[in-house]
N, C-alpha and C positions, 0 to 999 in steps of 0.2 A: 219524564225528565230525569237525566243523570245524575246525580251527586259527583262531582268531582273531589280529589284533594284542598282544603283548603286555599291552599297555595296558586290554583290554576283554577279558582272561580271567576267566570266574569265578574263583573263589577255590579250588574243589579241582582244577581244570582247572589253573590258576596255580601250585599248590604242587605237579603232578604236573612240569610243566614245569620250573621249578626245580631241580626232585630228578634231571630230566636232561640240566639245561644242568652242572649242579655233575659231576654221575657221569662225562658223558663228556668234560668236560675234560681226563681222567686216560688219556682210553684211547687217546695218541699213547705213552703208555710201558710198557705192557706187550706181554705177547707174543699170540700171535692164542689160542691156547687160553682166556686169562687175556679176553682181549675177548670172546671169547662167553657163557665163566662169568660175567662180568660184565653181558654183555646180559639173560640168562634171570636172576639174579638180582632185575635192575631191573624185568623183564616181570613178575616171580612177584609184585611190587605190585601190578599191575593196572591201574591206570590208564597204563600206557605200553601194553601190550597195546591198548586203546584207540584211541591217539594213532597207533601205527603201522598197527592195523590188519591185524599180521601173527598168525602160528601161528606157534610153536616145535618143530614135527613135523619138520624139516628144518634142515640147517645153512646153505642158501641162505636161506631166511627169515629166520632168524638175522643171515646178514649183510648182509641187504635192511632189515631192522628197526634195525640199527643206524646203516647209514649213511641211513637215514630221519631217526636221532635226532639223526645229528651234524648234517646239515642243520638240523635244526631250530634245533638249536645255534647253528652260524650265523648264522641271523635273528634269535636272541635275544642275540648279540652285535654284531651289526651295528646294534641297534634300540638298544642301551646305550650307543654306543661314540659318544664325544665329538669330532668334527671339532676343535674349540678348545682341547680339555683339554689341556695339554700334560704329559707326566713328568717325574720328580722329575731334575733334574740335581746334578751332584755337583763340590767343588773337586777340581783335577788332583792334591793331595795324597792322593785316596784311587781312584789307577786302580791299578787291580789288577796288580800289575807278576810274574810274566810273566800278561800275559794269554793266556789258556787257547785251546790251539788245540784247535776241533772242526769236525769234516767227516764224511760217511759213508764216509769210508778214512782210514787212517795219517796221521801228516804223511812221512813219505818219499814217499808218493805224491802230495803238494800238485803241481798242473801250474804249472808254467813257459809263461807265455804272453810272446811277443817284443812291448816296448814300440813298436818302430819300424812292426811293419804292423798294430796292431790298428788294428782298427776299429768302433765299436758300431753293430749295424743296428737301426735303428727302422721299425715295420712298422705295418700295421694302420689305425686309424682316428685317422689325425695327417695333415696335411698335409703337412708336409716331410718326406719317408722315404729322404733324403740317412745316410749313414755320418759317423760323427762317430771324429775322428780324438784322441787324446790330448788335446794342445794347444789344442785347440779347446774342451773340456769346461775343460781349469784355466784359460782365459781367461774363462769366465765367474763373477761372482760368488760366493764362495767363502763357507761360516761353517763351523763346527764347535762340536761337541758334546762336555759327558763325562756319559752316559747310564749306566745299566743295564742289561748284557745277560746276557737271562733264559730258561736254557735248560729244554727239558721234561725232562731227566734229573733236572733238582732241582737243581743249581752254578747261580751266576749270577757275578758281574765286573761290574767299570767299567774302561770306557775311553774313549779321547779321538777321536774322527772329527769328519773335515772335508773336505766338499765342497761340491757343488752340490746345494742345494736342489732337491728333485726335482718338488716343482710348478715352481718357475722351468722345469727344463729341458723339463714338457708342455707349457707356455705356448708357447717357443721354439720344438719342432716343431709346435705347433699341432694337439695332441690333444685329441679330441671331450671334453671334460671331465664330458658325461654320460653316458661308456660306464660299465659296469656292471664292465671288469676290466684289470687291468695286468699281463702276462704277464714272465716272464723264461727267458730260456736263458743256459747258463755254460759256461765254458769248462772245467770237471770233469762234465759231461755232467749235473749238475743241473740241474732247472726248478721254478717255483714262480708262484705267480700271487697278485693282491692287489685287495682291493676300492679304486675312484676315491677314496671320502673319505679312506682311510688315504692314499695314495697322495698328494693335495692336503695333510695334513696337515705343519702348520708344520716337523716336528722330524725327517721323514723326508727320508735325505740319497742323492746318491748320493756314496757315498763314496771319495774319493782319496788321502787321506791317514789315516795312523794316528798317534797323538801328535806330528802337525806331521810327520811325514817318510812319501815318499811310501810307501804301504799296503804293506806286504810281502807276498811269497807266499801266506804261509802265512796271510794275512785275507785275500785275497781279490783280489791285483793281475789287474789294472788298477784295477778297482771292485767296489765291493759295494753293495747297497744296505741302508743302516743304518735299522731302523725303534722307535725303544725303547716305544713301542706293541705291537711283534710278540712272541712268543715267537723263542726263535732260530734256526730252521730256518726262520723265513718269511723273511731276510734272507738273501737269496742272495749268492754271492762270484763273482770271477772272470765278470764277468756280459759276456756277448758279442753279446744282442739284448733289446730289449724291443719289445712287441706290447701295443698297446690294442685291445680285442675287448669285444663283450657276448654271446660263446661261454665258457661255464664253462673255463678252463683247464685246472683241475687241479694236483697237482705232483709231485713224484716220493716225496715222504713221507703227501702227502694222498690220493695215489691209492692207499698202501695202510691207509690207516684213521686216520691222523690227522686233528682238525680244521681244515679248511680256514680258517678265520677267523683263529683261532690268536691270538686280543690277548693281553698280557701284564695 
């Protein structure tokens, strides 16, 4: 069977689709046992059986059928997701004061990166793939934000970020603005990658400051990049390179079954 355009689904082909852009939203938090009972559950309707095309005789089909769906997912969120829309912003009397530290370790284990030699590499398909040193980033154009950030555990917080508008800074090195992805590596050995409109979008920062003082460790110093579009794992910390590519990236939560897209 075909996939079409969202747009030009039939109507029970449309409502099979639905039932698995909703379902697998949910399955960046559970655990992998709880993701397959989850997949064969959704298959035993029948019309996903269909749409993947796969057998449940096996737990590699299993997980071949799934990340079929999240793909899917995907396209059905990348087809919805508003370049202009902006999120709901908030007055600084309601940032979430302490705002909640989360990462995939401890905060005792938050890295310590030295301000005086970092440096950010930019790679890929940009013109200038010169290193960008501190100083050089808070010299340019600055704004900030107090957003909502919306974790897939279920907690969400407001806080207050400001930096450089992160279309400004693709402008600046002169990155292919019709590549297909925006890659990041970090200095806690995380990586994650992002589609161009999110990425061009108004509200997504790279971030240098945390309520006016510069970002602390434990968010993410030097920089993070803030996106209140993303859920919060797609907002990486401590970020040490970024790559524009139209090779699927990947990331280190999406490669193991979360959705890649990941909008809030």
């Amino acid at each position: 069977m075909k996939i079409q355009t969202p747009a030009r689904l039939d109507f029970d082909s449309k409502a099979v689709l639905d039932e698995a852009a909703s379902r697998i939203s949910q399955v960046g938090r559970v655990t992998e046992p709880a993701r397959r009972a989850f997949l064969r559950r959704s298959l035993s309707l029948g019309g996903l059986a269909m749409l993947t095309g796969c057998t449940l005789a096996h737990e590699d089909s299993v997980d071949a059928a799934l990340t079929r769906i999240s793909r899917m997912n995907d396209d059905v969120q990348a087809w919805l997701f508003d370049p202009n829309r902006l999120a709901p912003t908030y007055p600084e009397s309601m940032i979430t004061r302490p705002f909640p530290f989360n990462a995939y370790y401890s905060e005792d284990e938050v890295r310590q990166i030295d301000e005086g030699s970092y440096r950010l590499e930019v790679t890929g398909l940009v013109a200038d793939k010169r290193k960008w040193a501190l100083p050089e980033l808070r010299a340019m154009a600055q704004t900030s934000q107090v957003t909502r950030h919306i974790c897939v555990e279920g907690w969400s917080a407001i806080g207050k970020w400001g930096g450089v508008p992160f279309a400004d800074f693709l402008r600046r090195v002169g990155a292919d603005m019709t590549a297909k992805y925006v890659g990041f590596k970090c200095g806690d050995d995380y990586f994650t990658s992002i589609d161009m409109p999110t990425a061009l979008h108004p509200q997504t920062l790279l971030a240098l400051t945390y309520d006016s003082q510069p970002l602390p460790p434990k968010y993410g110093f030097p920089m993070k990049l803030r996106m209140p579009t993303k859920l919060g794992y797609k907002n990486p910390k401590h970020i040490q390179a970024i790559f524009v590519t139209n090779t699927y990236p990947g990331g280190y939560w999406e490669d193991q079954g979360y959705n890649w897209f990941g909008g809030s």
